[in-house]
N, C-alpha and C positions, 0 to 999 in steps of 0.2 A: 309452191305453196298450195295448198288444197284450199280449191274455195266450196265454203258451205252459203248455198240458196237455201233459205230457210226463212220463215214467219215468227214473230214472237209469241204467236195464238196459239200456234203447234206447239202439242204434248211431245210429240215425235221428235221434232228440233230440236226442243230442248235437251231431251233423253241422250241426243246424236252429241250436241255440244258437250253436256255432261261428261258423257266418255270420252269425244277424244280431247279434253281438259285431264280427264281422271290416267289417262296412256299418256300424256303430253304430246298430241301431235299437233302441230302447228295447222293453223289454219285461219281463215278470212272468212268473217260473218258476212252473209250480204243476205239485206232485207228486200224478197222478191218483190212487197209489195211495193217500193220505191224504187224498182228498177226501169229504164225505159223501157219503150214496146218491142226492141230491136234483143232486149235481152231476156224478156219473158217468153217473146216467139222462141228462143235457142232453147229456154227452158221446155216450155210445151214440144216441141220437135223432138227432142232426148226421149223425154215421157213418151210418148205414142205418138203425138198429134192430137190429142182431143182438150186437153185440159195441162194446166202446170202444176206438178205433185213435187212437195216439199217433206225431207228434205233432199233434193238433189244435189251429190256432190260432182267436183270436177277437178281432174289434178291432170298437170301434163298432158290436155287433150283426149282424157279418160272420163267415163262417164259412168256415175253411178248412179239409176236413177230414183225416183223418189218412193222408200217404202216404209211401212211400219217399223218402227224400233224392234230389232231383237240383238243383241249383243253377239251371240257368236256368228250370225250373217253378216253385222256391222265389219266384226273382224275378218273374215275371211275376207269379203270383198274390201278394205282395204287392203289387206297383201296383195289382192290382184291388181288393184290399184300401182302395188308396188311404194306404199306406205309403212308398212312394216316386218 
């Protein structure tokens, strides 16, 4: 299952949810800010190390990390993912 770290503040998140509802691909909302410390550090580490950027996804030990909405990046990095 692909999990989406994501904020409900983010225009971004939303954008991310929207599409993959509108392609139906399955996936787990999780809200970063209610995550523990042990799982927002995994998130910041993916990211660079500086900060946690949303929305970051993770499927099967894959990591995509957190960037601005644009649809046909969204898509290609899911194939890579191995999503579609």
């Amino acid at each position: 299952m692909l999990n989406v770290y994501a904020a409900k503040w983010c225009p971004h998140c939303t954008k991310t949810i929207a599409y993959l509802k509108k392609n139906q691909i399955e996936f787990e909302y999780i809200e970063i800010e209610e995550q523990p410390e042990t799982i927002i550090q995994k998130i910041i580490e993916v990211n660079g190390g500086d900060d946690w950027v949303v929305p970051t996804l993770e499927f099967k030990g894959k990591w995509r990390v957190g960037k601005i909405f644009n649809e046909i990046e969204l898509s290609f990095d899911l194939k890579q993912l191995g999503l579609t």
